[in-house]
C-alpha positions in Angstrom: 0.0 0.0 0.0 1.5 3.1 -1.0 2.0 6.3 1.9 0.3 9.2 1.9 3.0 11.8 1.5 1.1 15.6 1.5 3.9 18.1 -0.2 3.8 21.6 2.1 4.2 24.7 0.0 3.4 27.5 2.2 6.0 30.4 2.5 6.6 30.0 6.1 7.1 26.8 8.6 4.9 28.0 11.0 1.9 28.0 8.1 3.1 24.8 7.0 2.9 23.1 10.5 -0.8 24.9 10.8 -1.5 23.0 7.5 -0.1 19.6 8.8 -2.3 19.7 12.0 -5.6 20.2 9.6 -4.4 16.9 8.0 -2.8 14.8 11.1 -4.3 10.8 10.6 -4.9 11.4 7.0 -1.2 11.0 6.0 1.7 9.5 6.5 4.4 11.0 5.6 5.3 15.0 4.8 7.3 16.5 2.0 8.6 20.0 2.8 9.6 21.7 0.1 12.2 24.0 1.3 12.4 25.6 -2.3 9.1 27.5 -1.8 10.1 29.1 1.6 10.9 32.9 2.4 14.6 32.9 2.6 14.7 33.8 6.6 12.8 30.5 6.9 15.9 28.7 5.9 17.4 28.7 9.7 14.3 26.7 10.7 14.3 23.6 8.5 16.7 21.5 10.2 14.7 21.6 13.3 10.9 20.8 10.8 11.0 16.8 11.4 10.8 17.9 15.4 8.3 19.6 14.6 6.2 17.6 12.5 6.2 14.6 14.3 6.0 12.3 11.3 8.8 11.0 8.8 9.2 14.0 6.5 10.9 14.0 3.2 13.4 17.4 2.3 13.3 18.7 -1.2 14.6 21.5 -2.1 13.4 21.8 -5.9 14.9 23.9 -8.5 12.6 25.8 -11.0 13.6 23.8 -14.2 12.4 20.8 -12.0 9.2 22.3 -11.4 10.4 24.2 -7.9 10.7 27.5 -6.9 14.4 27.4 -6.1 16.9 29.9 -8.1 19.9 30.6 -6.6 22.1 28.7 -7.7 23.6 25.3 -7.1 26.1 26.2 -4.5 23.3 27.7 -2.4 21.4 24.4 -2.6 24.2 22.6 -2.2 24.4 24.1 1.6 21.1 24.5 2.4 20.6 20.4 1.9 23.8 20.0 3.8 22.4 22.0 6.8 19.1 19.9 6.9 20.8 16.9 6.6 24.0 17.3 8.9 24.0 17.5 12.9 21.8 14.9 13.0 20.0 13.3 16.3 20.4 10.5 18.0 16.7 9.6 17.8 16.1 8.8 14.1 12.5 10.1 14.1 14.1 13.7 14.5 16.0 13.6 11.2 14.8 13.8 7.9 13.6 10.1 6.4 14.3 11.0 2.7 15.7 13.4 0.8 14.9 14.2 -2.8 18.0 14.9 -5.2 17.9 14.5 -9.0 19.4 12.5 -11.2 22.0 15.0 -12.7 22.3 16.5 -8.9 25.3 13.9 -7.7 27.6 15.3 -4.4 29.4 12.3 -2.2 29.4 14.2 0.5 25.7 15.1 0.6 25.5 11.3 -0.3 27.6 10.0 2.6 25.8 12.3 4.9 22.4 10.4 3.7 24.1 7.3 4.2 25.7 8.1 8.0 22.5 9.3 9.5 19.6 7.0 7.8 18.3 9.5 5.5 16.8 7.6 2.6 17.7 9.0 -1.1 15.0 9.3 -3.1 16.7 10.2 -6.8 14.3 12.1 -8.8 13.5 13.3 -12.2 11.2 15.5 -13.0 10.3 15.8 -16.8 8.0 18.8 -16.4 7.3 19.5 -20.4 6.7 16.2 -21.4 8.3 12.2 -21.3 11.0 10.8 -22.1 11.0 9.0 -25.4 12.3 6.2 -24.0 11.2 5.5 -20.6 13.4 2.5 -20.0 16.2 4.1 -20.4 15.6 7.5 -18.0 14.5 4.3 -15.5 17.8 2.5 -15.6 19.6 5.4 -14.3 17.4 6.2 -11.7 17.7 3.0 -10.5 21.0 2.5 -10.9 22.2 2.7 -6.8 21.1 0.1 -5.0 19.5 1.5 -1.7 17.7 4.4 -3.5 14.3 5.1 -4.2 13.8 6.2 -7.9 11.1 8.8 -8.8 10.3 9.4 -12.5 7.5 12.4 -12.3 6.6 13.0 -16.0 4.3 14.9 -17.5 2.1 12.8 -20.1 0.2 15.2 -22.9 -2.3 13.3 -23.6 -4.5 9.8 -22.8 -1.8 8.1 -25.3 0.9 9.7 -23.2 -0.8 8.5 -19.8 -1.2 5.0 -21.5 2.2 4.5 -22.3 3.4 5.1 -19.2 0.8 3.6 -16.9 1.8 0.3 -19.4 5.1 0.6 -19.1 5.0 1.2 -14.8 2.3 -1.4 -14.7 5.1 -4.0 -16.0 8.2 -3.1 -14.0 9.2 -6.0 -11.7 8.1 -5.5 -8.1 10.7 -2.9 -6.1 11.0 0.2 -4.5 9.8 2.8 -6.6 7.9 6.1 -7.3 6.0 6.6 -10.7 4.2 10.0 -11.0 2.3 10.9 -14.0 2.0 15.1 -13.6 -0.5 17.8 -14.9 -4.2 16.9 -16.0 -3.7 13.8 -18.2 -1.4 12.0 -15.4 -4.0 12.7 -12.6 -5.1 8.7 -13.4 -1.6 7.6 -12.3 -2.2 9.2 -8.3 -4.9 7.4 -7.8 -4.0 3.9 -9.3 -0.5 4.7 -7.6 -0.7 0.7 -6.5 -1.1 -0.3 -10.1 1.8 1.4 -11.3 4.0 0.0 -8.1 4.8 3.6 -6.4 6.1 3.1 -2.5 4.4 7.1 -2.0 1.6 8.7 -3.4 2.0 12.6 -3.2 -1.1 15.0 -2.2 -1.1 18.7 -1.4 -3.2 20.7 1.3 -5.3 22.6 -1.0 -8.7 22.3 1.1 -6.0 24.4 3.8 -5.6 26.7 1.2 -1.8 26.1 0.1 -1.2 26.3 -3.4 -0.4 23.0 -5.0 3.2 21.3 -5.0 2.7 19.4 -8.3 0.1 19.7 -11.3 -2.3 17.6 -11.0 -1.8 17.0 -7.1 -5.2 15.8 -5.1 -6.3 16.9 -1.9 -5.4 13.8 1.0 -9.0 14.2 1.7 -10.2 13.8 -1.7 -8.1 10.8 -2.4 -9.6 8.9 0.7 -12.8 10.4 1.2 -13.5 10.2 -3.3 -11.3 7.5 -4.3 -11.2 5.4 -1.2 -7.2 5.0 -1.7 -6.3 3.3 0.9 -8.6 0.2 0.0 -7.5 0.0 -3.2 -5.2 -2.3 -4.7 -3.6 -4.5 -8.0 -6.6 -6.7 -8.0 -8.8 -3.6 -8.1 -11.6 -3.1 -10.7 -10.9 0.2 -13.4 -14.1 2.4 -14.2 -12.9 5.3 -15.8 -15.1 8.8 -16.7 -13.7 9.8 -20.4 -14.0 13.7 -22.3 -12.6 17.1 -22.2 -10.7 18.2 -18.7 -13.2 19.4 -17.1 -14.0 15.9 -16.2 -11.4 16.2 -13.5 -14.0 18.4 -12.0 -17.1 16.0 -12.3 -19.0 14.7 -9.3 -19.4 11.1 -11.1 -16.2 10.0 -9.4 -18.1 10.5 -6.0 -21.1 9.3 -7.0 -19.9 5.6 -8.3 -17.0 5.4 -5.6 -19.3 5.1 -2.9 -21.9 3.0 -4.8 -18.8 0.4 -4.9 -18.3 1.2 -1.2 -21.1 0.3 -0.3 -22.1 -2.7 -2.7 -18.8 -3.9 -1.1 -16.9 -3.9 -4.4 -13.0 -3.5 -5.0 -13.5 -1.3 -7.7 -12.7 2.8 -8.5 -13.7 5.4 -11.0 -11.3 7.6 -12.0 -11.7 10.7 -14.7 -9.3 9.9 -17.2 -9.2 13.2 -19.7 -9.0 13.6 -23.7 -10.6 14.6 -26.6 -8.8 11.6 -28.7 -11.5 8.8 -28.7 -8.6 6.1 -30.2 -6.4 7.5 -27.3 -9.2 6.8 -24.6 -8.9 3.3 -25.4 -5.4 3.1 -25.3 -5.9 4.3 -21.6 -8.8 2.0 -20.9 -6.7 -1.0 -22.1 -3.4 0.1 -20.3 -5.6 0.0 -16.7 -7.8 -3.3 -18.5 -11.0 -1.0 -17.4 -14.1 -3.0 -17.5 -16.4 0.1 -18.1 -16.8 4.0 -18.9 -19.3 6.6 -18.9 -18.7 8.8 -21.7 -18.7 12.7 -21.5 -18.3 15.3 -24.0 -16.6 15.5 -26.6 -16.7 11.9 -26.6 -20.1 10.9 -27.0 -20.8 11.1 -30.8 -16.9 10.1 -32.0 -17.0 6.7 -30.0 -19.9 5.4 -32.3 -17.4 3.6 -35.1 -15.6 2.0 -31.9 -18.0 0.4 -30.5 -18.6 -3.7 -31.5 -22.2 -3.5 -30.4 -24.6 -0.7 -29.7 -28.1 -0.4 -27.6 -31.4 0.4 -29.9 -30.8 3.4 -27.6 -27.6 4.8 -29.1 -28.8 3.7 -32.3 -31.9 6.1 -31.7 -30.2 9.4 -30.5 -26.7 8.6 -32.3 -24.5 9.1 -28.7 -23.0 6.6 -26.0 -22.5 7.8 -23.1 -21.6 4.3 -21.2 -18.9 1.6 -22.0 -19.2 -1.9 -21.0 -16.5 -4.2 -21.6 -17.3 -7.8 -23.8 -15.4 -10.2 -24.5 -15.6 -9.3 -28.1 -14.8 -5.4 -27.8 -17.1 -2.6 -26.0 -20.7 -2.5 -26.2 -22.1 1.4 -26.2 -24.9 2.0 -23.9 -27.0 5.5 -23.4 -28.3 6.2 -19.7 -28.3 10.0 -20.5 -31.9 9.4 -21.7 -33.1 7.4 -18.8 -31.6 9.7 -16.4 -33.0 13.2 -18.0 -36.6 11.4 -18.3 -36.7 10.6 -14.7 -35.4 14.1 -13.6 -37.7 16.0 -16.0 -40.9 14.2 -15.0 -39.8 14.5 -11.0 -39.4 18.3 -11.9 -42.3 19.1 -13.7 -44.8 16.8 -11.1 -46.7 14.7 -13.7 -46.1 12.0 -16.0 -47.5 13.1 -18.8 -45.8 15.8 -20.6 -48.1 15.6 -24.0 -48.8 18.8 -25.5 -45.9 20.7 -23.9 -43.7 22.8 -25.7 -39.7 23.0 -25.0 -36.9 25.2 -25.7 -33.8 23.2 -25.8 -30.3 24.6 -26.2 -27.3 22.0 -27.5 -27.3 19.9 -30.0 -24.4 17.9 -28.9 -24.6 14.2 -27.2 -26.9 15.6 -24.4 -29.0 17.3 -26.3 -29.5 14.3 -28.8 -30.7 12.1 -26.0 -33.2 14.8 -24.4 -34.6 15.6 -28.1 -35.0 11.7 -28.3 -36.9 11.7 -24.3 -38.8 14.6 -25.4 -40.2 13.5 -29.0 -41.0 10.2 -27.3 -43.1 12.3 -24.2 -45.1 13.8 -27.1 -43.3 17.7 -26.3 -43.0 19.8 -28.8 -39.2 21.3 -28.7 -37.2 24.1 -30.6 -33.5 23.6 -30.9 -31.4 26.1 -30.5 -27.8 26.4 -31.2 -24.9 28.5 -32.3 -24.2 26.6 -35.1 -27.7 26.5 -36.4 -27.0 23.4 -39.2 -26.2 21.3 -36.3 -29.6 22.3 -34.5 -31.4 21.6 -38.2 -30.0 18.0 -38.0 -30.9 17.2 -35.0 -34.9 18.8 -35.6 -35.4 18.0 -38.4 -35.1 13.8 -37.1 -38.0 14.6 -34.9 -39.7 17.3 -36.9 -38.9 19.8 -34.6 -38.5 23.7 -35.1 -35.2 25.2 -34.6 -32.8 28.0 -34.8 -29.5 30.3 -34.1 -28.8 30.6 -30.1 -29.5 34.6 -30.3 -32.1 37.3 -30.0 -33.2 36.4 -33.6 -34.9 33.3 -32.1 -36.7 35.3 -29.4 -40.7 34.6 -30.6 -39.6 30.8 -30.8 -38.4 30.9 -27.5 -41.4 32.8 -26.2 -43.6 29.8 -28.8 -42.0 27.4 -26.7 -41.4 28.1 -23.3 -43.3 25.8 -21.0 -39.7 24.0 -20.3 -36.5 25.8 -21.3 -33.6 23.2 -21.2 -30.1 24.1 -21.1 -27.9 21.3 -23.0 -24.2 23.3 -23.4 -21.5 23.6 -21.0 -21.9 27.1 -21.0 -22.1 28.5 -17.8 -20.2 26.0 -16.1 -17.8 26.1 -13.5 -14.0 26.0 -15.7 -16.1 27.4 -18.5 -16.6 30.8 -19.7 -19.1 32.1 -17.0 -22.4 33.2 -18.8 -25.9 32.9 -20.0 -26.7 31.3 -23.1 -29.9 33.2 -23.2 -29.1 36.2 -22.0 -31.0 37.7 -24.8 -34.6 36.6 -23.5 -36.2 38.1 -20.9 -38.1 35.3 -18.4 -41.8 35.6 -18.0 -42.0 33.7 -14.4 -44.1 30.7 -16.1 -41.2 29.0 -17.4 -40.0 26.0 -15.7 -36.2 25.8 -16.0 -33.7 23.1 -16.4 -30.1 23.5 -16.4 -27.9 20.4 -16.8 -25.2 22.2 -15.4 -24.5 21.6 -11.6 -21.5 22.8 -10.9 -21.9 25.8 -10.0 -25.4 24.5 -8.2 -27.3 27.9 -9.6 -25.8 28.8 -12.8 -25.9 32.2 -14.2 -29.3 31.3 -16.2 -30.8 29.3 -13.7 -30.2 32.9 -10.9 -31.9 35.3 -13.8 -34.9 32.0 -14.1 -35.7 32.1 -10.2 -35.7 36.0 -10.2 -38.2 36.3 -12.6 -40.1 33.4 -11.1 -39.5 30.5 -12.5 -39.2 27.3 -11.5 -35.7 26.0 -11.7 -33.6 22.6 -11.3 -30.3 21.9 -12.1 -28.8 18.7 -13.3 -27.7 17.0 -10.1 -30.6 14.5 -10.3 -30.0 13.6 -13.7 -26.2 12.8 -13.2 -27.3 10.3 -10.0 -30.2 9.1 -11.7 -28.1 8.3 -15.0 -25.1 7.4 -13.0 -27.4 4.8 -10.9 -27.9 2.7 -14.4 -24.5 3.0 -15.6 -23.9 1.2 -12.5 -26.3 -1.7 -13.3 -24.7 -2.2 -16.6 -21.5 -2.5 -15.1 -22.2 -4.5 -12.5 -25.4 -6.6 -12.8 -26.8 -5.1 -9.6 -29.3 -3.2 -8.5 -27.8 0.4 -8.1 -27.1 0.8 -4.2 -29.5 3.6 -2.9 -26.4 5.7 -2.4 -27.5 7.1 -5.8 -30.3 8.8 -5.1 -30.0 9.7 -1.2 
């Protein structure tokens, strides 16, 4: 199982202790990065493992390595010789490990390690990309025997974080620390175990310190979201694919606690891209047995797929994978979810007659077109690229039109339901109003599938006017619950829907 080692990044010790205190029992070990204090801090960090009161691991990064230090090598050179030397005779008040690179090689500094039981952990950090030949960068990491290697790379791409996770995933069992950094790599923190890491790094950001590393998680968030410490090599891969702001995405919660409580050894992790071949690559590398599908993923996995529901036949998106033994089978619970939220919302079963605005015509929207046609509504579609919202229209003999004040009177035609179908107005996103252009009666009821922020910018200028609103939090548990019963072959815990 790997530690919990929580990187401390504020300027002075005494704010770093503070944010150690907040997190004491949730981690295991602390990384003080030395680099990132005010010079008259220096003095202090010999005495910070005395402090601490846990093993605590001394880097002192420089900025090409992704650190804040930039004063030279001679500087560094002491202030790592000054934490290490004068060491106590009780072990605990020394520093565990130290972090020094690969190209950073001074005996003394080394013998000093050696003398007083510090641990060398011999680091590279590739903070632009990966090395083209991983195997290679590895074997001189690892070339002294007693050291921890660290390769901390930074992978572009789902391809990238493939590659690597393949490669780690295959190393012979040993000592070792594999980091994939930034947005694409966040997969590798979470599945540290899978990859074979000894320490799995984490940063205080719910205490407000700034992160150490892209990419790094909150100890709190990797326990409390991922269940960490419970996972391990035998454990089951769901993965959440589409653009980054999937990192973002409440799903992970949602479906980690369903397998919590169903008793399952199984996690969902966001793994990001906008490259559908890529997103298999990924899925393959961590043998995933299942995906929901976000944008812009939904439509472009279609040719993928070796068998499809009638329902992704029907609205032309997926936005579940299942693994088959003959490839993946495409599923669409965005329909199911968005039908039970709507008729929840509006209070009656029976929607005939109705008339909707709805803005997107992307995977979303294709599925709440298809829910709507089949509740006898009659919709608009509105979008900015107004062929796109023609397609999709014209397949259920719809109206439609440009997302702008031009399509006022079609709004105003069909505003019993307005439904909001873009990421617009979501948190990560540009923050505004789609329809910004039309002024709310009060007699509209409102649905934003946006939930993060809980009101959006639309749904605040709905409920003024008097509207009733509702975001998309249901739909996402409500969808989420049947994703889970695909993947599973269980009825969805009620963690779904309390």
């Amino acid at each position: 199982m790997p530690l919990v080692c929580m990187s401390l990044t504020a300027r002075t010790i005494a704010e770093n202790l503070a944010a150690l205190e907040r997190y004491r029992g949730k981690i295991d070990i602390v990384e003080l990065r030395a680099d990132l204090l005010d010079p008259s801090e220096a003095f202090a960090v010999r005495d910070f493992p005395v402090l601490a009161g846990l093993p605590c691991i001394l880097a002192v990064r420089r900025k090409c390595d992704g650190g804040g230090f930039v004063d030279g090598e001679g500087q560094r050179l002491v202030m790592l010789a000054k934490a290490i030397a004068y060491a106590r005779p009780d072990q605990s008040d020394n520093y565990a490990y130290v972090d020094l690179e690969c190209d950073f090689r001074v005996p003394s500094i080394e013998e000093a390690c050696h003398t007083f039981g510090t641990r060398i952990i011999r680091s590279l950090h590739d903070v632009a990309g990966m090395p083209s030949d991983l195997g290679e960068a590895w074997a001189e990491l690892a070339a002294e025997p007693g050291e921890i290697p660290k390769l901390a790379v930074t992978p572009r791409g789902a391809g990238d974080f493939a590659r690597l996770f393949s490669w780690a995933s295959a190393l012979p069992a040993s000592e070792r620390i594999i980091v994939g950094m930034g947005e694409y790599g966040m997969p590798s923190r979470v599945l540290a175990e899978r990859v074979g890491s000894c320490i799995a790094y984490t940063s205080a950001l719910r205490a407000g310190l700034q992160g150490a590393a892209p990419g790094h998680l909150d100890p709190v968030a990797l326990e409390e979201t991922y269940r960490f410490r419970k996972l391990d090599r035998d454990t089951t891969v769901y993965a959440l694919g589409g653009g980054t702001n999937v990192l973002a995405s409440k799903t992970p919660l949602l479906h980690n606690a369903a397998f919590e409580s169903a008793g399952m050894n199984s996690v969902f992790v966001p793994m990001p891209t906008g490259d559908v071949a890529a997103f298999l690559m990924a899925l393959e590398a961590t043998r995933a047995m299942g995906a929901a599908i976000a944008v812009p993923l939904k439509e472009a996995l279609l040719p993928y797929l070796t068998r499809r529901s009638p329902e992704v036949d029907d609205i032309g998106a997926c936005n579940t994978l299942v693994r088959e033994d003959t490839g993946w089978t495409g599923y669409n619970t965005d329909a199911e979810g968005f039908e039970r939220a709507l008729l929840e919302f509006m209070g009656t079963a029976d929607l005939r007659g109705l008339r909707a605005t709805l803005v997107g015509s992307g995977g979303v929207a294709k599925a709440i077109a298809h829910v709507l046609a089949r509740l006898g509504v009659s919709a608009v579609i509105l979008n900015r690229t107004v062929s796109r919202a023609r397609v999709l229209a014209q397949r259920y003999g719809f109206a439609y039109g440009p997302c702008t004040e031009h399509s006022t009177e079609l709004v105003a035609d069909h505003s019993d339901i307005v439904i909001q179908a873009t990421t617009v107005g979501m948190e990560g996103e540009r923050q505004s109003d789609p329809l910004d252009w039309y002024d709310f009666s009060g007699r509209e009821a409102v649905f934003d599938l946006i939930y993060r922020p809980e009101r959006s910018i639309l749904l605040e200028r709905a409920q003024t006017a008097g509207c009733r609103t509702t975001n998309g939090w249901k739909m996402l548990r409500y969808q989420s619950a049947a994703q889970f019963a695909l993947w599973t072959g269980r009825e969805p815990p009620a963690t779904y829907f309390s």
